[in-house]
DRENDO-1510 file (C-alpha; in Angstrom, 1 decimal, always signed):
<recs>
REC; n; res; u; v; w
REC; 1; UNK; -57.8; -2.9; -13.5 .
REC; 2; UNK; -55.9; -5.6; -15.4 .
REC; 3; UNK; -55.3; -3.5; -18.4 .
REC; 4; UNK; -53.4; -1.0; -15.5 .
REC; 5; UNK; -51.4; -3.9; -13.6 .
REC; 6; UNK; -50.0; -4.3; -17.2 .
REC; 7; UNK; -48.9; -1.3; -18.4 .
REC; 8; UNK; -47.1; -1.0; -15.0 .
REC; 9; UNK; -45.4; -3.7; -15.4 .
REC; 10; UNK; -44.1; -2.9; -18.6 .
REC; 11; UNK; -43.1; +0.6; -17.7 .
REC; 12; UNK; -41.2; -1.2; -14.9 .
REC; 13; UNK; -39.4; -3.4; -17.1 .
REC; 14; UNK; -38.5; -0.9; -19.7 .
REC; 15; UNK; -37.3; +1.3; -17.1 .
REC; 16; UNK; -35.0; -1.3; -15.3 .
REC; 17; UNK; -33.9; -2.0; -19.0 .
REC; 18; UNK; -32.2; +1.5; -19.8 .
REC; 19; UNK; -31.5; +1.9; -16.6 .
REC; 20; UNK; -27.4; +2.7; -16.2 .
REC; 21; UNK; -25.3; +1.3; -13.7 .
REC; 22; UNK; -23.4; +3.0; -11.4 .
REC; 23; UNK; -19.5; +2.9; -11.2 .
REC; 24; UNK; -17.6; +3.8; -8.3 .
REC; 25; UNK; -14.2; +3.8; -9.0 .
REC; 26; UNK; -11.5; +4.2; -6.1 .
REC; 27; UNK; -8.6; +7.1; -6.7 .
REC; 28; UNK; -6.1; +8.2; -4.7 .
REC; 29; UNK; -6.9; +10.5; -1.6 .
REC; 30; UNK; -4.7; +14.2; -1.9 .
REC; 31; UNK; -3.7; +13.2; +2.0 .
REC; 32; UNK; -2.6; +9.5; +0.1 .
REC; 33; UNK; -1.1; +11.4; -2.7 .
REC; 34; UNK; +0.9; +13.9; -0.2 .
REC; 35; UNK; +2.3; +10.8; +1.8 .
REC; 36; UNK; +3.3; +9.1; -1.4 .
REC; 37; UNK; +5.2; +11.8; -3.0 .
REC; 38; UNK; +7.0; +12.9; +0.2 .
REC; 39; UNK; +8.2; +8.8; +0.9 .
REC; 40; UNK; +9.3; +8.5; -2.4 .
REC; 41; UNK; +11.2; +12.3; -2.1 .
REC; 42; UNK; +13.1; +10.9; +1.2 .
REC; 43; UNK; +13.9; +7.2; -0.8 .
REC; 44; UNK; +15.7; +9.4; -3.3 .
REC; 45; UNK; +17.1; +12.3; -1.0 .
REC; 46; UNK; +18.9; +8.9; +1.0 .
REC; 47; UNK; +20.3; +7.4; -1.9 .
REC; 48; UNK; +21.7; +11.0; -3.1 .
REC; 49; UNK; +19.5; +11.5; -5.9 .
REC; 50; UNK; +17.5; +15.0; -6.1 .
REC; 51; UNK; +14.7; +14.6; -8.1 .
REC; 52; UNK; +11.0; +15.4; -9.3 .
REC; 53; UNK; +8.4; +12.9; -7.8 .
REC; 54; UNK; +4.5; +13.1; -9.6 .
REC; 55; UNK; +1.6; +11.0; -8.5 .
REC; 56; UNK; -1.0; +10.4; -10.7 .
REC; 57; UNK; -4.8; +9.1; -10.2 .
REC; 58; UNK; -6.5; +6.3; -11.8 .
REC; 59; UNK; -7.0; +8.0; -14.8 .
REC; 60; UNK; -2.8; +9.3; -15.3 .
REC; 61; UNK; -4.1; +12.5; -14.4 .
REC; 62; UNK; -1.5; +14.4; -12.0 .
REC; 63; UNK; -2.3; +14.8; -8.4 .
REC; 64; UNK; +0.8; +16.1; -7.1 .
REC; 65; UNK; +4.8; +17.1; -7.8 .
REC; 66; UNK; +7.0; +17.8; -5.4 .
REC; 67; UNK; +10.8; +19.1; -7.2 .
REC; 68; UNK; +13.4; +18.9; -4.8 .
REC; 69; UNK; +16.2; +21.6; -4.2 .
REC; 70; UNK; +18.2; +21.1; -7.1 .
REC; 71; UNK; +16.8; +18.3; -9.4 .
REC; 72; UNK; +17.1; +19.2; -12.9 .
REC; 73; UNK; +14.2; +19.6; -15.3 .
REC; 74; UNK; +14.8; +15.7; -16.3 .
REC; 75; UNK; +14.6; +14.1; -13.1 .
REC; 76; UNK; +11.3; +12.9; -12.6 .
REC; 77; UNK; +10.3; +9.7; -10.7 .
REC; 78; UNK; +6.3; +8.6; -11.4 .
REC; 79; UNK; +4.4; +7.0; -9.0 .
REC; 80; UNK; +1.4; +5.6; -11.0 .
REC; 81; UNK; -1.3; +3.5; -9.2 .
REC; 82; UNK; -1.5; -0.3; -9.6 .
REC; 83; UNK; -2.8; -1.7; -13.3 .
REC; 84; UNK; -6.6; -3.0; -12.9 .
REC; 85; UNK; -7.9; -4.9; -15.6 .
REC; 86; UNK; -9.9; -2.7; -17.2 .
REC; 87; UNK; -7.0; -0.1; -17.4 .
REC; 88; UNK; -5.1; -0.1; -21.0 .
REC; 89; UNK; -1.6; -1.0; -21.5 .
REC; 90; UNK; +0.8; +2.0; -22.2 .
</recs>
């Protein structure tokens, strides 16, 4: 009986000890994205500017890119998500 008690206990702790924690990382919603893109596309249209406007995730991957009529292939405006601190420098 004692001899089982501690082998469960060691399993336990050997399996608590490789166990991997879970990361949740928050990213931007396609709806968040969407109304991002489209503010930062009437900021621009208002000043006169016709451009491209890109938002990217957590990760710099692109989530969306809305060209306006007439912006030339150089024209892009990113809208990157704030710098955590785990997040390297570019």
């Amino acid at each position: 009986m004692m001899k089982a008690a501690i082998t469960t206990l060691l399993l336990l702790a050997a399996t608590s000890a490789f166990a991997q924690p879970v990361v949740n990382e928050a990213t931007v919603s396609t709806d968040a994205a969407i109304q991002v893109a489209t503010g930062a596309l009437a900021a621009c249209r208002q000043d006169g500017q016709k451009v491209t406007v890109s938002v990217v995730d957590h990760a710099g991957r692109e989530k969306i890119r809305l060209r306006d009529d007439g912006a030339s292939p150089h024209s892009e405006v990113h809208a990157f998500p704030r710098r955590t601190p785990r997040s390297p420098t570019r």
